[in-house]
Every structure is written in structure tokens, then in C-alpha cells.
PDB file of the backbone (N, CA, C, O) and the ligand in Angstrom, with CONECT records:
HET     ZN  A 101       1
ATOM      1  N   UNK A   1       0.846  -1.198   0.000  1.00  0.00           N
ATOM      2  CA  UNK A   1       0.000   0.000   0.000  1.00  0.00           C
ATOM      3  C   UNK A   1       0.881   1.249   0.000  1.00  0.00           C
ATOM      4  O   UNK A   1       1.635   1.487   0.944  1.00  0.00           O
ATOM      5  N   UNK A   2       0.760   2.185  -1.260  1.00  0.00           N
ATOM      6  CA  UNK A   2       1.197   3.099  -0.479  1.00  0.00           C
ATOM      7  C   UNK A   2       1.218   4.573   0.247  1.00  0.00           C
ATOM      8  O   UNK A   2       0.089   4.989   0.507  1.00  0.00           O
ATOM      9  N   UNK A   3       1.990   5.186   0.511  1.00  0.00           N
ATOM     10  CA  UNK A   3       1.567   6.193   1.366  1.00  0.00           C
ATOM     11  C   UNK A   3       0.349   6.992   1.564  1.00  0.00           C
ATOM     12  O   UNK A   3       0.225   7.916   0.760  1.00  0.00           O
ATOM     13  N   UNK A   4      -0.421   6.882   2.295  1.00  0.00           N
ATOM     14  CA  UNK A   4      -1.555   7.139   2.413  1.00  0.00           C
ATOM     15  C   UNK A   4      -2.193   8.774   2.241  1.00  0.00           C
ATOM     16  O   UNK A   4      -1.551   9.411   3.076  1.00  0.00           O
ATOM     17  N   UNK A   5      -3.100   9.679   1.586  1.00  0.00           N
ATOM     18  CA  UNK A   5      -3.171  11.245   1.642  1.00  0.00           C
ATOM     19  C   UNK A   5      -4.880  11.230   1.398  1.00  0.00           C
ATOM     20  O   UNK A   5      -5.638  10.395   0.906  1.00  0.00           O
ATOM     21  N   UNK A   6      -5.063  12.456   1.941  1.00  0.00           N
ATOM     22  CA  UNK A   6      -6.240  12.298   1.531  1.00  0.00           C
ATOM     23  C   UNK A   6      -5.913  12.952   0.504  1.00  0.00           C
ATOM     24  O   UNK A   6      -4.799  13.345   0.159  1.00  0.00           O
ATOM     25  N   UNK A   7      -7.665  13.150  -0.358  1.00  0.00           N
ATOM     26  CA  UNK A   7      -7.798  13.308  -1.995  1.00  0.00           C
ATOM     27  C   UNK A   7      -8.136  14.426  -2.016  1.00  0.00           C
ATOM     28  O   UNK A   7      -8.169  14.942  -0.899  1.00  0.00           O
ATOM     29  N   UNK A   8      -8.484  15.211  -3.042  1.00  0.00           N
ATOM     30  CA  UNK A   8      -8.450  16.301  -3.321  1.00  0.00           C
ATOM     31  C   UNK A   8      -9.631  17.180  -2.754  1.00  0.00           C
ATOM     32  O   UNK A   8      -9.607  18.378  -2.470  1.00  0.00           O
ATOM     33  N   UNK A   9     -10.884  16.093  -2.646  1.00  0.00           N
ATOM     34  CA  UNK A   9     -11.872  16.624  -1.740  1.00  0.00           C
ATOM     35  C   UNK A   9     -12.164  15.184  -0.827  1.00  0.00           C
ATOM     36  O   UNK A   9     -11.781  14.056  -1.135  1.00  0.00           O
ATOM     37  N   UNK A  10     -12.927  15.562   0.338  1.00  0.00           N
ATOM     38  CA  UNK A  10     -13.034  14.451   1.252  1.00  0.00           C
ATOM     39  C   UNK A  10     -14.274  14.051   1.381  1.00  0.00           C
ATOM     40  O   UNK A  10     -15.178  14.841   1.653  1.00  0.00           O
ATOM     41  N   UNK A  11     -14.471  12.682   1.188  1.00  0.00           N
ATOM     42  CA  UNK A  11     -15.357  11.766   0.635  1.00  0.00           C
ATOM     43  C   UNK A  11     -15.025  11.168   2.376  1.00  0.00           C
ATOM     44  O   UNK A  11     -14.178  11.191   3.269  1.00  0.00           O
ATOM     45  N   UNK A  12     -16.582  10.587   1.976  1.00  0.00           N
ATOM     46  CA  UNK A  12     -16.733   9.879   3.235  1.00  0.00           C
ATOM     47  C   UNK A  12     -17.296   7.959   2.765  1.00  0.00           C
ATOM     48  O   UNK A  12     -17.999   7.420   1.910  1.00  0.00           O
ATOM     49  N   UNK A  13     -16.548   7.587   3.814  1.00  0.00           N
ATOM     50  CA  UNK A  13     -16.786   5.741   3.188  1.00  0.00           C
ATOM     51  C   UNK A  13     -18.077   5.454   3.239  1.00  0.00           C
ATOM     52  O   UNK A  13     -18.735   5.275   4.263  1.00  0.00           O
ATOM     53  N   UNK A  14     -18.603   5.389   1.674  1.00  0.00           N
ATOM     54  CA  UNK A  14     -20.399   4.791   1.769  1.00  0.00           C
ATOM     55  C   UNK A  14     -20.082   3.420   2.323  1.00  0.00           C
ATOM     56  O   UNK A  14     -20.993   3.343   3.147  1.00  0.00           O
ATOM     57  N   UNK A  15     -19.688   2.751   2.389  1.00  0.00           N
ATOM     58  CA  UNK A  15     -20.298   0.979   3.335  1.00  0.00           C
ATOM     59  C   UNK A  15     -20.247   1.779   4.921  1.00  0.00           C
ATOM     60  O   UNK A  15     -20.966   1.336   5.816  1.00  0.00           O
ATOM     61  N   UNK A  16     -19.392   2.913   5.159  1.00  0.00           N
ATOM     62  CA  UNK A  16     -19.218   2.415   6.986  1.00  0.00           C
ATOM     63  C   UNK A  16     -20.101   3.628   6.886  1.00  0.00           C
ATOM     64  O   UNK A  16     -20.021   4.034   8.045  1.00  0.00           O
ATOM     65  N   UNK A  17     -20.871   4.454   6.276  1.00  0.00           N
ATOM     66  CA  UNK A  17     -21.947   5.599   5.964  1.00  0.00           C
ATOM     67  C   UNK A  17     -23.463   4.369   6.473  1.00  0.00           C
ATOM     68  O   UNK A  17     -24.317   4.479   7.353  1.00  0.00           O
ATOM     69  N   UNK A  18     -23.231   3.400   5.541  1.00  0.00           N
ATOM     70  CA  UNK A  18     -24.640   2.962   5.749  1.00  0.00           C
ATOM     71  C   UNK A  18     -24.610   2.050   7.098  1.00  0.00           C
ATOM     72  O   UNK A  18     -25.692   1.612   7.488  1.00  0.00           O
ATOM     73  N   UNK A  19     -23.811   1.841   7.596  1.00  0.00           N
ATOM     74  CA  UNK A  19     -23.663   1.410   9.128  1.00  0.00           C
ATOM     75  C   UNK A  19     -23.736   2.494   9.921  1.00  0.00           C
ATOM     76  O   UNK A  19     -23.387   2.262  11.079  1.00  0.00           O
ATOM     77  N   UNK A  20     -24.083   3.645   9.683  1.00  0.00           N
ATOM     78  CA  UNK A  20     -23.983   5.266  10.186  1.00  0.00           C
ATOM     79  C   UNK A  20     -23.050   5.540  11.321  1.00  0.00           C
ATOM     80  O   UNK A  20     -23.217   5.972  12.461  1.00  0.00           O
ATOM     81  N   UNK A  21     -21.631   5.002  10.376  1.00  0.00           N
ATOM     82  CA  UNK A  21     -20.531   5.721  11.170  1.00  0.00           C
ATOM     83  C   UNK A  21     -19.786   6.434   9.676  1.00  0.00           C
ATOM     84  O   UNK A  21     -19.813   5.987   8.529  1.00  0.00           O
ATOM     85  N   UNK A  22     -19.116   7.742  10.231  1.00  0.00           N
ATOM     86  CA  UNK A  22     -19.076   8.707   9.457  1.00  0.00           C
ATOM     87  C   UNK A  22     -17.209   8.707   9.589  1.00  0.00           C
ATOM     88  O   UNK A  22     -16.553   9.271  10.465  1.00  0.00           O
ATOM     89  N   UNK A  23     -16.758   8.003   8.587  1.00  0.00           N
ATOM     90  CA  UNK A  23     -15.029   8.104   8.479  1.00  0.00           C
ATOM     91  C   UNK A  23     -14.534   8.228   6.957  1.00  0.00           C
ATOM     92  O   UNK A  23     -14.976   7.479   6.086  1.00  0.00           O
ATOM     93  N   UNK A  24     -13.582   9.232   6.702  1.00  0.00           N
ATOM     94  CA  UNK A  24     -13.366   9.932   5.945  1.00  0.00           C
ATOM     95  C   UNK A  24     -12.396   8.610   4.909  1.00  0.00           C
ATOM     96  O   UNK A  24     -11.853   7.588   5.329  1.00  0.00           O
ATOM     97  N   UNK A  25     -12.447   8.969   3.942  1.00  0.00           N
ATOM     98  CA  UNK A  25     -11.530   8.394   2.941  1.00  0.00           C
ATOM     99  C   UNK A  25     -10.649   8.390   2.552  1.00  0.00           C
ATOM    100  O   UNK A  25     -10.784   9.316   1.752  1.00  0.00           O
ATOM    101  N   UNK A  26      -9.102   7.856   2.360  1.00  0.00           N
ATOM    102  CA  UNK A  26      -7.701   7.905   2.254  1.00  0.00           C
ATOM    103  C   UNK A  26      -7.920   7.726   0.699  1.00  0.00           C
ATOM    104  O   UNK A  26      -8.767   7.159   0.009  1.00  0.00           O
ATOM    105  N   UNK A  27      -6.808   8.444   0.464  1.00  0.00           N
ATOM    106  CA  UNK A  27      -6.404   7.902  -1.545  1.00  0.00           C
ATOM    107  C   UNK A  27      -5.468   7.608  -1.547  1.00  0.00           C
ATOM    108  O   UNK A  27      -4.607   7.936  -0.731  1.00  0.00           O
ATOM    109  N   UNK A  28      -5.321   6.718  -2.699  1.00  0.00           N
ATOM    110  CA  UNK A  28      -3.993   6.125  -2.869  1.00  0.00           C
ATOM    111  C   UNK A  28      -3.738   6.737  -4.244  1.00  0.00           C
ATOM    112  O   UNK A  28      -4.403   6.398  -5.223  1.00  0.00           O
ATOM    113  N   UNK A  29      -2.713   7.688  -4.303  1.00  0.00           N
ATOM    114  CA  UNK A  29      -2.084   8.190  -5.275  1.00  0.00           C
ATOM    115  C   UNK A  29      -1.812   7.178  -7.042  1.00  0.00           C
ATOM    116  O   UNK A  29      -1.650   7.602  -8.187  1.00  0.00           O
ATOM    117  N   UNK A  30      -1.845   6.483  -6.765  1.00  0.00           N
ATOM    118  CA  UNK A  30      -0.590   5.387  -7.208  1.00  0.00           C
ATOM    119  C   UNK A  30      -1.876   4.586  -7.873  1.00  0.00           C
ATOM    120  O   UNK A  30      -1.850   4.591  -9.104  1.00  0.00           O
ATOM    121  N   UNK A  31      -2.779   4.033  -7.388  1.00  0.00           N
ATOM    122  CA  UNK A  31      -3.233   3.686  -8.032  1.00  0.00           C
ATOM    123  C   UNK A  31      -4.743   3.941  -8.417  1.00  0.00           C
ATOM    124  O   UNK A  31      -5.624   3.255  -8.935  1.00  0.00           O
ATOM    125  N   UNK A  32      -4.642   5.406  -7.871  1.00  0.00           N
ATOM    126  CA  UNK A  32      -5.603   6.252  -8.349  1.00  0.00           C
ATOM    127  C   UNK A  32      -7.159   5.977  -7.975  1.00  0.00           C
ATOM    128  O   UNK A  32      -8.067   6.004  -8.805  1.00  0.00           O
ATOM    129  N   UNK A  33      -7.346   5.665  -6.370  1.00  0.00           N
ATOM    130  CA  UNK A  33      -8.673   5.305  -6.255  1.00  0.00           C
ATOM    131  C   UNK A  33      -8.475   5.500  -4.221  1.00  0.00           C
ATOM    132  O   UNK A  33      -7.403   5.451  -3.618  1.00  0.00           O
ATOM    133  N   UNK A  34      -9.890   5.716  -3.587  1.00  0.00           N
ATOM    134  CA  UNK A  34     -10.141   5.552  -2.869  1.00  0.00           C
ATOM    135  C   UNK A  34      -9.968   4.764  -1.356  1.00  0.00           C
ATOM    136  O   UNK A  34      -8.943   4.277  -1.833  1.00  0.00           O
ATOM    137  N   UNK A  35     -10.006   4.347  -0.358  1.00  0.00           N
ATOM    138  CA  UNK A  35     -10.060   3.536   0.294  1.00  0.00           C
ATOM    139  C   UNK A  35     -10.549   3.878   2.038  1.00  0.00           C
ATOM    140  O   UNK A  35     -10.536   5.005   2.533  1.00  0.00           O
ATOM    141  N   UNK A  36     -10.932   2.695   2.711  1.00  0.00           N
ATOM    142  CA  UNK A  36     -10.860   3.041   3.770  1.00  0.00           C
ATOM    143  C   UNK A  36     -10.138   2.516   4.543  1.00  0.00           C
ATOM    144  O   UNK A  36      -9.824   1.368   4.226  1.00  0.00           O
ATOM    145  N   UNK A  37      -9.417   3.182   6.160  1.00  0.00           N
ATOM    146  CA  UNK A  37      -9.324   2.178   7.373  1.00  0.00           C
ATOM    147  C   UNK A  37      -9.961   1.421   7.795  1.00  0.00           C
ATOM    148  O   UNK A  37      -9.537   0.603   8.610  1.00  0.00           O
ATOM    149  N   UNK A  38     -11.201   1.453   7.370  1.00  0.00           N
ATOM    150  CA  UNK A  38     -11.536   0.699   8.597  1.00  0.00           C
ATOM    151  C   UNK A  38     -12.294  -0.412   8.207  1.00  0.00           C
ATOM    152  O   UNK A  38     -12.119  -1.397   8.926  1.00  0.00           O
ATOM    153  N   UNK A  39     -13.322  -0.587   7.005  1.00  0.00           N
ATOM    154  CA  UNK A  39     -13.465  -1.909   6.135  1.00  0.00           C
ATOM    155  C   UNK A  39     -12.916  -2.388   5.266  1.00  0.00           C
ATOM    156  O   UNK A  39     -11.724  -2.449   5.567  1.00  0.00           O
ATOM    157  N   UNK A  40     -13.117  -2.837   4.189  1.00  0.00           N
ATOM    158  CA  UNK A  40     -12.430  -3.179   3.028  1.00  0.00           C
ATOM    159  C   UNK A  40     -13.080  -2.163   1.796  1.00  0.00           C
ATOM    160  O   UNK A  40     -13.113  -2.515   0.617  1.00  0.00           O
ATOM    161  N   UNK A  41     -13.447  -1.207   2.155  1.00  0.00           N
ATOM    162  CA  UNK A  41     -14.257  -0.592   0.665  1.00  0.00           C
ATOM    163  C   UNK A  41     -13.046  -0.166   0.367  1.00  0.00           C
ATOM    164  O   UNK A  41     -12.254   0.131   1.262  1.00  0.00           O
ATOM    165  N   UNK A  42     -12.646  -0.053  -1.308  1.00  0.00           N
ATOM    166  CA  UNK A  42     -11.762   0.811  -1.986  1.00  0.00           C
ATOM    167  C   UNK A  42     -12.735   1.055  -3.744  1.00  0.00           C
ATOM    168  O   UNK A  42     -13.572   0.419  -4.383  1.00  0.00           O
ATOM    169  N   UNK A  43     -12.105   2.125  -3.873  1.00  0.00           N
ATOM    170  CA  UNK A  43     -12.803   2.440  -4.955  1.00  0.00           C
ATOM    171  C   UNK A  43     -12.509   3.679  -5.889  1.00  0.00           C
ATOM    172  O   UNK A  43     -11.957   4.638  -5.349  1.00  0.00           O
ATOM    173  N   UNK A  44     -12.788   3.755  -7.099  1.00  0.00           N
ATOM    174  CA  UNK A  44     -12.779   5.321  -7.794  1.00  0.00           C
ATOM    175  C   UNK A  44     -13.420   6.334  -7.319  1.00  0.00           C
ATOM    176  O   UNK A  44     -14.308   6.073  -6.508  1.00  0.00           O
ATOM    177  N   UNK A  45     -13.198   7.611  -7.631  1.00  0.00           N
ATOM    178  CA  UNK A  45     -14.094   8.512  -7.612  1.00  0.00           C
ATOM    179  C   UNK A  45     -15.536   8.318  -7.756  1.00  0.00           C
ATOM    180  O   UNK A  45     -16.433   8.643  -6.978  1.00  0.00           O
ATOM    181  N   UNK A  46     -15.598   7.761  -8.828  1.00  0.00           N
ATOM    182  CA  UNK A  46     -16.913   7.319  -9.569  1.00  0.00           C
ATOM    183  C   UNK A  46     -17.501   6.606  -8.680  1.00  0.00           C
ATOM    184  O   UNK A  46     -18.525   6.989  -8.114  1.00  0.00           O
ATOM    185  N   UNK A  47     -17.038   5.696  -8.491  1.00  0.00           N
ATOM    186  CA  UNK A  47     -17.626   4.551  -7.134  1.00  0.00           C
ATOM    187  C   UNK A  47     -18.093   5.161  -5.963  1.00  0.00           C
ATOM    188  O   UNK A  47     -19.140   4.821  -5.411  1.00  0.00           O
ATOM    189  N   UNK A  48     -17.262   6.162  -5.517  1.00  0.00           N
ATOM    190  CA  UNK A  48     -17.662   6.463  -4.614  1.00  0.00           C
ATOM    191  C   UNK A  48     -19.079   7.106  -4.756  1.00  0.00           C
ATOM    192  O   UNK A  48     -20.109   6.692  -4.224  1.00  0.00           O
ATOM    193  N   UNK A  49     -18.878   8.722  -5.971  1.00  0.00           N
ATOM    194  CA  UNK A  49     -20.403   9.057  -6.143  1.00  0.00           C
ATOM    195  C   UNK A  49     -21.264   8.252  -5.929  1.00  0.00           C
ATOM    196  O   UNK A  49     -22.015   8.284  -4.955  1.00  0.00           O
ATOM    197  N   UNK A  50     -21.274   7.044  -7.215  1.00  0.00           N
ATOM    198  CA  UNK A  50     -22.167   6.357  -7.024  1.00  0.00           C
ATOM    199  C   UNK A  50     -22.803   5.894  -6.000  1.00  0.00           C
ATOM    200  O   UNK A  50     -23.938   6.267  -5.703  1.00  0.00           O
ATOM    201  N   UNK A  51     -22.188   5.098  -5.403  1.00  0.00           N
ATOM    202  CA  UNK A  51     -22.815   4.705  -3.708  1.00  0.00           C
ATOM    203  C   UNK A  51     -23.630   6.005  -3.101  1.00  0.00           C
ATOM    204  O   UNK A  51     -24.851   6.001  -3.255  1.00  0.00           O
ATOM    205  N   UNK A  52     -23.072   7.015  -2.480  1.00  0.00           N
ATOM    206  CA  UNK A  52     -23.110   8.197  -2.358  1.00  0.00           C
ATOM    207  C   UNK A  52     -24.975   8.533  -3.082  1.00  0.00           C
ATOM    208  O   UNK A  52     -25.704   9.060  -2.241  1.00  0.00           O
ATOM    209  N   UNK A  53     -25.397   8.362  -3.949  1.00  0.00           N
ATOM    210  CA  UNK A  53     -26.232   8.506  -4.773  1.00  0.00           C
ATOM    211  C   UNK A  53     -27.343   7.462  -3.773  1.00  0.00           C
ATOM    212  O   UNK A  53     -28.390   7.824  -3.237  1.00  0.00           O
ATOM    213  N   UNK A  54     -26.887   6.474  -3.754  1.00  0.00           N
ATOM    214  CA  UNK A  54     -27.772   5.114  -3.329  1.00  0.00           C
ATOM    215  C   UNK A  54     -28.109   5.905  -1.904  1.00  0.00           C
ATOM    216  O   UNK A  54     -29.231   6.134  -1.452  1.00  0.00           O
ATOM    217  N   UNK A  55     -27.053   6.196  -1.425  1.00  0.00           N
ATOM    218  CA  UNK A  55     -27.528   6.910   0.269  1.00  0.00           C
ATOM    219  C   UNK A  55     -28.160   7.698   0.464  1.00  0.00           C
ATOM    220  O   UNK A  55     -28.688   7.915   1.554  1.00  0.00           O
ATOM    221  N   UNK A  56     -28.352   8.693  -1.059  1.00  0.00           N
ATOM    222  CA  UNK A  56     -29.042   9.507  -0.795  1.00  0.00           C
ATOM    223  C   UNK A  56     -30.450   9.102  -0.773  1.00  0.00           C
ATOM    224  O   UNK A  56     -31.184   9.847  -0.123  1.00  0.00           O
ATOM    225  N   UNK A  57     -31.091   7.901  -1.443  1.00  0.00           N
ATOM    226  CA  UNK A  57     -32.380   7.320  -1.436  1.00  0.00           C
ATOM    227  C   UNK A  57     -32.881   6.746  -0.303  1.00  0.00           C
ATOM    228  O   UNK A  57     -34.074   6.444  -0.347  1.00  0.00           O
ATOM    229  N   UNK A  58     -32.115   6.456   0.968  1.00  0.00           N
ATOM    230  CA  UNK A  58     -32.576   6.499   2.342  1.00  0.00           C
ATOM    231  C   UNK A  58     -33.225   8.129   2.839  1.00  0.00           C
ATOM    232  O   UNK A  58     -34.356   8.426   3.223  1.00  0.00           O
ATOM    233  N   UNK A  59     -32.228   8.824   2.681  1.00  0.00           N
ATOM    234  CA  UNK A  59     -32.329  10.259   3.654  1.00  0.00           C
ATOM    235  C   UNK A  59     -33.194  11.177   2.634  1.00  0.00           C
ATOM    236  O   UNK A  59     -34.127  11.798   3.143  1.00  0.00           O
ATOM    237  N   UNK A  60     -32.966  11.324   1.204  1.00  0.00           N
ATOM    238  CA  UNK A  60     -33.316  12.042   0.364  1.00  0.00           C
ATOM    239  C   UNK A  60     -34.603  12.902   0.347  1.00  0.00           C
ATOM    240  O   UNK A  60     -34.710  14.010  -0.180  1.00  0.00           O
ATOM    241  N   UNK A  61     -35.599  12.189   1.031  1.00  0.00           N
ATOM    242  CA  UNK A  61     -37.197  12.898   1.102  1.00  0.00           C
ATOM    243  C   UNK A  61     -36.805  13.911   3.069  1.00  0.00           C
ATOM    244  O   UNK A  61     -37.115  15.099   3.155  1.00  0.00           O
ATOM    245  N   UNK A  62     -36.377  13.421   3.904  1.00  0.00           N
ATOM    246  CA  UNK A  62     -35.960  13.904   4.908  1.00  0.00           C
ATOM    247  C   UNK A  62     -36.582  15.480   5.068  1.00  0.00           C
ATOM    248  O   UNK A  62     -37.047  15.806   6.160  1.00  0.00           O
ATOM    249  N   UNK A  63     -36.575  16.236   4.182  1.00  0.00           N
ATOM    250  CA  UNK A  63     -37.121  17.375   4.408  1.00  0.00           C
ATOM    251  C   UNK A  63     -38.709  17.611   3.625  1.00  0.00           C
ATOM    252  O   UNK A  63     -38.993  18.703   3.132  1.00  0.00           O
ATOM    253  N   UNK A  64     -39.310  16.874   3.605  1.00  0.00           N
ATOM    254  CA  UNK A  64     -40.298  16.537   3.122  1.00  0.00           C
ATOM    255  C   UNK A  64     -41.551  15.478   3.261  1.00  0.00           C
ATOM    256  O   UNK A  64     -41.359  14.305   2.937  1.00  0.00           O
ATOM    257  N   UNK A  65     -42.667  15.849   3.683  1.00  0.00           N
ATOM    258  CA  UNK A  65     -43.429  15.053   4.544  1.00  0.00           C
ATOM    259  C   UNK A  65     -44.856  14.645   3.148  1.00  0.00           C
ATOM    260  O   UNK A  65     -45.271  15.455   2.319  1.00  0.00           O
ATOM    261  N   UNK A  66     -45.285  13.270   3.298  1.00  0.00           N
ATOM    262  CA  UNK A  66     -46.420  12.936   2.740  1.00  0.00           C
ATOM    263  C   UNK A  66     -47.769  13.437   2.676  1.00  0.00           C
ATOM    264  O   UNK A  66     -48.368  13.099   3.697  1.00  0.00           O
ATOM    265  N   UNK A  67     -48.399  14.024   1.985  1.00  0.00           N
ATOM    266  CA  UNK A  67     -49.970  14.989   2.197  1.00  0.00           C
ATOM    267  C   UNK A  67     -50.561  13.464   1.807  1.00  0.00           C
ATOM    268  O   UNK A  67     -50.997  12.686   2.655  1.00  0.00           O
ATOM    269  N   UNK A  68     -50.515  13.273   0.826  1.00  0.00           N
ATOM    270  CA  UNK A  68     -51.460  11.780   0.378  1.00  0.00           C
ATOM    271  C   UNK A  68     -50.855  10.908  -0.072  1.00  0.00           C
ATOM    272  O   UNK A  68     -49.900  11.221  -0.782  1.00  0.00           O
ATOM    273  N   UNK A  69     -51.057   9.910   0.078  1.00  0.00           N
ATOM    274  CA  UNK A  69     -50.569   8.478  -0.397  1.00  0.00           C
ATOM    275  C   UNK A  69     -50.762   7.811  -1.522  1.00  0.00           C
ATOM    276  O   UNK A  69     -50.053   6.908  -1.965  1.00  0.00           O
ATOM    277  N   UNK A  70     -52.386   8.566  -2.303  1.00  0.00           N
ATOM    278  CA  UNK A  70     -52.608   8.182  -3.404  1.00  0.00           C
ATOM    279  C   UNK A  70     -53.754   6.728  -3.628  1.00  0.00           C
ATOM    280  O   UNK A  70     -54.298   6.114  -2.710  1.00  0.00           O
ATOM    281  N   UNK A  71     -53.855   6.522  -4.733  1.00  0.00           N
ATOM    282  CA  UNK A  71     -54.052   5.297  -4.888  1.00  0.00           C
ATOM    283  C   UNK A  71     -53.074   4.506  -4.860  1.00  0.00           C
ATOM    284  O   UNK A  71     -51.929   4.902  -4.644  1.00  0.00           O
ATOM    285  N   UNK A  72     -53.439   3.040  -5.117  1.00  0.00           N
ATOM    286  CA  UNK A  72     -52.373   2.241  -5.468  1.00  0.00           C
ATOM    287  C   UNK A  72     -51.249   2.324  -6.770  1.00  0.00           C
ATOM    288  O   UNK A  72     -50.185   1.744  -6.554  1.00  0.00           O
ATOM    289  N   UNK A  73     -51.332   2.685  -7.482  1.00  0.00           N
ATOM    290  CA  UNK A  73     -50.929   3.249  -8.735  1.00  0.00           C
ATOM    291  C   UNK A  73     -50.305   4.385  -9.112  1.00  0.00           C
ATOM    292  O   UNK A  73     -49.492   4.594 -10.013  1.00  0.00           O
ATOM    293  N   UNK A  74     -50.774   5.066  -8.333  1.00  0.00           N
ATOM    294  CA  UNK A  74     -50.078   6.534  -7.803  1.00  0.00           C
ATOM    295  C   UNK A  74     -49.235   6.779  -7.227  1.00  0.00           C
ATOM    296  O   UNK A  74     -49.086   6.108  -6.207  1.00  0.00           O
ATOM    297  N   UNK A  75     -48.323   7.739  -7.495  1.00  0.00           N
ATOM    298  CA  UNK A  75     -47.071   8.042  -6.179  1.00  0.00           C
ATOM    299  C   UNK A  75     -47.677   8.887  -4.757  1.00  0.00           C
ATOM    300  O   UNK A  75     -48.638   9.645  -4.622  1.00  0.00           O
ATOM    301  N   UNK A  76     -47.026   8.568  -4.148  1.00  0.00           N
ATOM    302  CA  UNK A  76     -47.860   9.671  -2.397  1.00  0.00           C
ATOM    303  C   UNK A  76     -46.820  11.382  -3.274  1.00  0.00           C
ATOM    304  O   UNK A  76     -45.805  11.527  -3.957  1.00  0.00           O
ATOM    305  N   UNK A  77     -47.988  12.379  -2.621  1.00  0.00           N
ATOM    306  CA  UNK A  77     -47.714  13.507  -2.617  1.00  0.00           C
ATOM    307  C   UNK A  77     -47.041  14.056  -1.723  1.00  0.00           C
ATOM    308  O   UNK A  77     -47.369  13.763  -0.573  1.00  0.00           O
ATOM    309  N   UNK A  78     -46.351  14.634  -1.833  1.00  0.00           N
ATOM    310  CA  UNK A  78     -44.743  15.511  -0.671  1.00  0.00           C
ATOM    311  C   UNK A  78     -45.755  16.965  -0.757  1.00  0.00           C
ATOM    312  O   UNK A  78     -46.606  17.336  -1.566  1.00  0.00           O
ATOM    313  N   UNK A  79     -45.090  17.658   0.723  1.00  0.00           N
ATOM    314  CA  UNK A  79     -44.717  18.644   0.864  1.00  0.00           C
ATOM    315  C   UNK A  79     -43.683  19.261   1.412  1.00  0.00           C
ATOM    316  O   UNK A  79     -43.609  18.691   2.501  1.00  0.00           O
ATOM    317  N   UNK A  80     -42.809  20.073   1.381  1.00  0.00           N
ATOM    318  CA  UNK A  80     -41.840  21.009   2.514  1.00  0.00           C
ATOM    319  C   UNK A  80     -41.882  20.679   3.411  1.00  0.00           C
ATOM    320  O   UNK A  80     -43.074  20.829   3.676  1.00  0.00           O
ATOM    321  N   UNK A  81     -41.261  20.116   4.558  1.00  0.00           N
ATOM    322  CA  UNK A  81     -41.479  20.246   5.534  1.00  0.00           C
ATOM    323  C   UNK A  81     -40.222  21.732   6.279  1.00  0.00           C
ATOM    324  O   UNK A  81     -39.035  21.951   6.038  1.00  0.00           O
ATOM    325  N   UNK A  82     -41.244  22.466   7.224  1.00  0.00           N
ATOM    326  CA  UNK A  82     -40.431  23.627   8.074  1.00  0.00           C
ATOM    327  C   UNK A  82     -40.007  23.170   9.209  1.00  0.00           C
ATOM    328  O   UNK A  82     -40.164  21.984   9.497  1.00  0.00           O
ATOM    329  N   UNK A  83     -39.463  23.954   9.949  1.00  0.00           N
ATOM    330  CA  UNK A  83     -38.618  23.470  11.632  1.00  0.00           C
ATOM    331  C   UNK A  83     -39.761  23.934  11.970  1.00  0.00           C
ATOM    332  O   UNK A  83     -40.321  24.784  11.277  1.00  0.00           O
ATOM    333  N   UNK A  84     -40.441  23.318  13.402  1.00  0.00           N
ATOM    334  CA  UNK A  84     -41.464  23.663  14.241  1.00  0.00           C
ATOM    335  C   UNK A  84     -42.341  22.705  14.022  1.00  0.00           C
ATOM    336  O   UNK A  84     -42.611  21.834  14.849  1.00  0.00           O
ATOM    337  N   UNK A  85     -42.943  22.822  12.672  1.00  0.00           N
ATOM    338  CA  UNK A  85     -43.866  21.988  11.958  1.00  0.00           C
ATOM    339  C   UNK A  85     -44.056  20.491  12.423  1.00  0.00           C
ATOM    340  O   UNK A  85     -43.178  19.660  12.655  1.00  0.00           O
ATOM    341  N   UNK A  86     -45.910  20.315  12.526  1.00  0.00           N
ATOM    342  CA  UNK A  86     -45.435  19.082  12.624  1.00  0.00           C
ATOM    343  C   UNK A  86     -45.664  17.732  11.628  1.00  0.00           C
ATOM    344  O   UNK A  86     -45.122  16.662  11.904  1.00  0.00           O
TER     345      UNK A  86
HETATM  346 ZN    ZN A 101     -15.440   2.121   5.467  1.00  0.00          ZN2+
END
């Protein structure tokens, strides 16, 4: 392995993300990709987005609450949700 830096911007490890622990990502110069301490994820840039993308489909509605559900066939309707609000 070698010498370890972080990358040019700091990415956080999607596998130890979806275990919701939050540890930053090492690059490996050399062979031009990603990695972590602490599992085995390594990966490209790309890889990483990607995942990154998938996580966002857990949290993604988070600021946004259901008015209707719809029919069966239908998607449920969102609104905004504000701080206070309930
Ligand atoms: Zn990890």
C-alpha cells in the first residue's frame, strides 16, 4: 500500500456511511482510487459518487413530509417540511 493522503476533496466511506458511522476516505495516489481504514471498501471517484447517490435514497425525502398516499398506482404527494412543523 502506499503512502496514504487524503484526496483532493473528502469523501466519506459509503459501506461504513450505511452502518452510520461517518469516516473519511484515504487515496492512494498510485493507483488512483479511494479507500478506507476501517473496512475493506476501496474504490474510484466514480464509485464512490455512485454509492453516495444510493444513500441519498434512504435520507433524500428527509425534508419533506407525505400529504397523500394516493391510490395504489399513484405516487404519495410531498410537501416542505419547516422546523417547528409538525
Ligand atoms: Zn469504510
Amino acid at each position: 500500500m502506499a503512502q496514504s493522503a487524503k484526496g483532493e476533496l473528502n469523501y466519506r466511506c459509503p459501506m461504513c456511511l450505511k452502518r452510520d458511522l461517518d469516516l473519511d476516505l484515504a487515496y492512494d495516489k498510485d493507483k488512483k482510487e479511494y479507500y478506507c481504514y476501517r473496512c475493506a471498501f476501496h474504490g474510484t471517484e466514480k464509485d464512490v459518487l455512485r454509492l453516495n447517490e444510493q444513500f441519498k435514497e434512504k435520507y433524500g425525502r428527509l425534508k419533506e413530509r407525505v400529504v397523500d398516499f394516493g391510490e395504489d398506482n399513484e405516487p404519495p404527494k410531498f410537501k416542505p417540511h419547516k422546523a417547528g412543523e409538525q
